[in-house]
C-alpha positions in Angstrom: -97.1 22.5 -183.2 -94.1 24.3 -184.5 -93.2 24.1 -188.0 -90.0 22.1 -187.4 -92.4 19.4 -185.7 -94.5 19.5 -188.2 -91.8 18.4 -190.8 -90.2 16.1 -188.8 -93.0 14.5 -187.4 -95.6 14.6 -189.9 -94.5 15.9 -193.4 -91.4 13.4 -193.6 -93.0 10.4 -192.7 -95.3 11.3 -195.3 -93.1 12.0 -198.5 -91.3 9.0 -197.4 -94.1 6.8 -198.2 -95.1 8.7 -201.1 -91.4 8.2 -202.2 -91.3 4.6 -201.9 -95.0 4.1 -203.5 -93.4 6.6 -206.8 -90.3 4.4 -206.2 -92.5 1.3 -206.9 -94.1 2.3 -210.3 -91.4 4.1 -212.0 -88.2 1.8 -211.0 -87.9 -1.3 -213.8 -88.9 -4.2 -212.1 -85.7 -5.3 -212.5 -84.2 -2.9 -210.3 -87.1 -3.2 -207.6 -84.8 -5.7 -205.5 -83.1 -1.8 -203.8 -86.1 -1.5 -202.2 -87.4 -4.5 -201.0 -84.6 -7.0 -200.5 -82.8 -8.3 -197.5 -80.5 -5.9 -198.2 -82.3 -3.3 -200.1 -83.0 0.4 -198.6 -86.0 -0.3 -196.4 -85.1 -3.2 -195.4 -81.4 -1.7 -194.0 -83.6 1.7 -193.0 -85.7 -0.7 -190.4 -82.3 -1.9 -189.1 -80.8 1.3 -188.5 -84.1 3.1 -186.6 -84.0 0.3 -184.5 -80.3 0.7 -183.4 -80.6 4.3 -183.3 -83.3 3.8 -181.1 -81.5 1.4 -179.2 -78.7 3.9 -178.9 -80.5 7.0 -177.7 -82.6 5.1 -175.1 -79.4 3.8 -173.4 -77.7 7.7 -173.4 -80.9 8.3 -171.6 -80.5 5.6 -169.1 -77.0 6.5 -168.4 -77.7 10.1 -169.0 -80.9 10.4 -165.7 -79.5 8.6 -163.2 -80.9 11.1 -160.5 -83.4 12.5 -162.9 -85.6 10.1 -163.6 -87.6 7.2 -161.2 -85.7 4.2 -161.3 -88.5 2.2 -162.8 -88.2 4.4 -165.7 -85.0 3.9 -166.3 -85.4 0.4 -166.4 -87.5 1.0 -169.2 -84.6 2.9 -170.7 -82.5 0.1 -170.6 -85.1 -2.4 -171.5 -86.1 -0.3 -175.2 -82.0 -0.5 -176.1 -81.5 -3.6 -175.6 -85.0 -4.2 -177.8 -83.7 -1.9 -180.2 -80.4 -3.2 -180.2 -81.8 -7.2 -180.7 -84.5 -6.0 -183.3 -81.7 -4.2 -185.4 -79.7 -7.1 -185.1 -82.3 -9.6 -186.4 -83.0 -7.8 -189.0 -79.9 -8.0 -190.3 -79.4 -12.0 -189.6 -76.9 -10.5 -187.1 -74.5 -9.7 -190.4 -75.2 -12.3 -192.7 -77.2 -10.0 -194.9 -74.2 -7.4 -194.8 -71.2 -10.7 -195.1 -72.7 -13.4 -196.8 -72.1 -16.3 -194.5 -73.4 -19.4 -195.3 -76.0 -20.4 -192.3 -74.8 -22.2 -189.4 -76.4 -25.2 -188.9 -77.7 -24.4 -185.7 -80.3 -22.4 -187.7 -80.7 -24.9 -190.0 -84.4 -25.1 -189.2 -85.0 -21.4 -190.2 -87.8 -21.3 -192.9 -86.0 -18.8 -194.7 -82.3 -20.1 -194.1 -81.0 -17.6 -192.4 -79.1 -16.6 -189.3 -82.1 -14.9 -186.6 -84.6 -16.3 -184.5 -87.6 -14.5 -185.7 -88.1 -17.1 -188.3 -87.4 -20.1 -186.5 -90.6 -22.6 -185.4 -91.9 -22.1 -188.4 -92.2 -18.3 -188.4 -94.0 -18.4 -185.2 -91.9 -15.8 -183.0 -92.0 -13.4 -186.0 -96.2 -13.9 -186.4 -96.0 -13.0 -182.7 -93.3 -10.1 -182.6 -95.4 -8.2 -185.4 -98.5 -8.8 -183.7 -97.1 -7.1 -180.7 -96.0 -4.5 -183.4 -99.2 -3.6 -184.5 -101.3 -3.7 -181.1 -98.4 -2.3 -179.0 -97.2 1.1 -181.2 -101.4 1.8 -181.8 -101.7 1.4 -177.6 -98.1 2.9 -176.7 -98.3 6.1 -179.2 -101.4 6.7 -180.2 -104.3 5.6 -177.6 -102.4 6.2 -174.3 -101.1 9.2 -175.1 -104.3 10.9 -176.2 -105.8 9.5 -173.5 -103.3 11.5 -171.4 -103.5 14.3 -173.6 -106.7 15.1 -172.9 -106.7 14.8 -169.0 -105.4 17.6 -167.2 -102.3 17.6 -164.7 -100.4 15.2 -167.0 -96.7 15.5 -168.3 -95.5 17.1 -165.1 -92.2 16.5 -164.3 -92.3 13.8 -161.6 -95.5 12.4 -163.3 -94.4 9.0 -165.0 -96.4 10.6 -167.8 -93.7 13.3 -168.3 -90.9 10.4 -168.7 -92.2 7.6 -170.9 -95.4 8.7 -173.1 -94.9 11.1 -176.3 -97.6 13.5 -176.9 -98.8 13.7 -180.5 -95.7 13.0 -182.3 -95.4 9.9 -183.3 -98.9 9.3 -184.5 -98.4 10.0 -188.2 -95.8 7.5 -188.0 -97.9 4.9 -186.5 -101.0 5.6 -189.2 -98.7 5.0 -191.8 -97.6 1.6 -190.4 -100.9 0.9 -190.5 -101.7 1.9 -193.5 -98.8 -0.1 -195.2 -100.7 -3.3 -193.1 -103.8 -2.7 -194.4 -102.2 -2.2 -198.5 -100.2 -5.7 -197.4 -103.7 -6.8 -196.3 -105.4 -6.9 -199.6 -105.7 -9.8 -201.1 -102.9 -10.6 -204.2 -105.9 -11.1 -206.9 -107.1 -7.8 -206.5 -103.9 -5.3 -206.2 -101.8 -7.9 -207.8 -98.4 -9.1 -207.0 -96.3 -6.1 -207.9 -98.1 -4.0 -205.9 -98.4 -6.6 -202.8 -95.0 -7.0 -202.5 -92.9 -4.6 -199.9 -95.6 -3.2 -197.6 -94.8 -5.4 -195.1 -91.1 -4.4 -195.2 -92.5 -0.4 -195.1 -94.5 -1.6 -192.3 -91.7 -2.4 -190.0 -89.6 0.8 -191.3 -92.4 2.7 -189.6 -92.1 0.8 -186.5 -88.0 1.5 -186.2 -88.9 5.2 -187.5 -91.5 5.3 -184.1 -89.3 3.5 -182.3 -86.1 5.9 -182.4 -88.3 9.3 -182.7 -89.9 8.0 -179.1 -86.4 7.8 -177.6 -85.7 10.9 -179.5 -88.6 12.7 -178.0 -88.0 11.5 -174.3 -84.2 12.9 -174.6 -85.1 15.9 -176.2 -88.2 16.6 -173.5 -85.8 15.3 -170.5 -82.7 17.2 -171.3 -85.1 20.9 -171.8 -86.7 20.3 -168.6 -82.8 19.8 -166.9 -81.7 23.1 -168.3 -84.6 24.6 -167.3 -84.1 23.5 -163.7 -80.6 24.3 -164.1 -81.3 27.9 -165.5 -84.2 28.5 -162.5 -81.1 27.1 -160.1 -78.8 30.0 -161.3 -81.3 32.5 -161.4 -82.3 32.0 -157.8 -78.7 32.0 -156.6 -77.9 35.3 -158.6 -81.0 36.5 -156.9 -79.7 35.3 -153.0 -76.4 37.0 -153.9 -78.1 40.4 -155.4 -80.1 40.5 -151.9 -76.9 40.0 -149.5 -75.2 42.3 -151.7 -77.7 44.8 -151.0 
């Protein structure tokens, strides 16, 4: 681990929670809501990971045609258009950011807003962060040490090498989990101050995951071309030295 990985990857995501918690107890209470609100920091953070995400997962599609199987790529293609959709409902598709009054289409939402997610009586957003919590534990933490500690993987050619990370977004992942588990505890004992916003911090981490994956894949994808590139133009320079000679 180099020690730019190990601020980006680890040290950030850290001092970003320990930010927010220092944010919590020395803010006024009355000044709270640019944290926690619909369109408070983490809340608008959360959106942004997931379009950045969404944005460097389609460069890659567009960028490996050629380069990468064709399944993969449809799993390029398939986490921007997530990314794209999750940033999007987060953000009531722009009524958090213009103030429109809710169409009545979505005049079922339990919170009166313009998504999905919290339509059916908050059903698709009970499921969406269940598949939040089970899928980024399976996707970046389990799987990949799994791989991790099997030889032969990573290769380029191995699907390994195109869609898993290695270690790197693990811290981010623990601290989702740990912003569950602080969400978790029951009102009563940590009281409602400190219950309130976890679950917003929660889903930061996930968009924070989700665009350092995409981020990860590029960067690992685009070193292995150069170096293919770079052994190309070596063994040409070599063929011409020889005729030369």
């Amino acid at each position: 681990m180099s020690r730019k990985q190990l601020v980006i990857f680890v040290l950030a995501p850290i001092g970003i929670m320990v930010a927010y918690a220092l944010s919590r107890w020395l803010l006024p209470v009355d000044s709270q809501a640019i944290l926690s609100d619909e369109n408070g920091i983490v809340e608008l953070a959360t959106a942004v990971g997931f379009a950045a995400a969404g944005c460097v997962a389609f460069g890659l599609w567009r960028r490996t045609r050629g380069r990468a199987p064709g399944p993969c790529r449809a799993f390029y293609l398939l986490c921007a258009l997530v990314g794209a959709l999750i940033a999007c409902e987060e953000l009531s598709w722009g009524q958090h950011l213009f103030n429109w009054s809710t169409p009545e289409l979505f005049a079922t939402n339990d919170h009166g807003e313009t998504n999905l997610h919290n339509m059916f009586g908050n059903r698709p957003s009970h499921w969406l962060k269940d598949a939040g919590n089970v899928g980024s534990v399976l996707a970046f933490v389990i799987v990949p040490a799994i791989a991790m500690l099997r030889r032969g993987q990573y290769p380029a050619g191995h699907w390994t090498h195109y869609l898993l990370p290695r270690w790197e977004l693990m811290t981010m992942v623990a601290l989702a989990q740990l912003s569950q588990a602080i969400w978790d505890i029951p009102k009563p004992i940590i009281g409602e101050f400190w219950h309130e916003g976890w679950n917003e911090l929660r889903e930061f981490y996930w968009g924070l995951s989700f665009a350092a994956y995409a981020a990860v894949l590029r960067h690992r994808l685009d070193a292995a071309e150069e170096s293919r590139l770079g052994s190309s133009h070596d063994a040409s320079y070599s063929h011409i030295e020889r005729r030369a000679a």
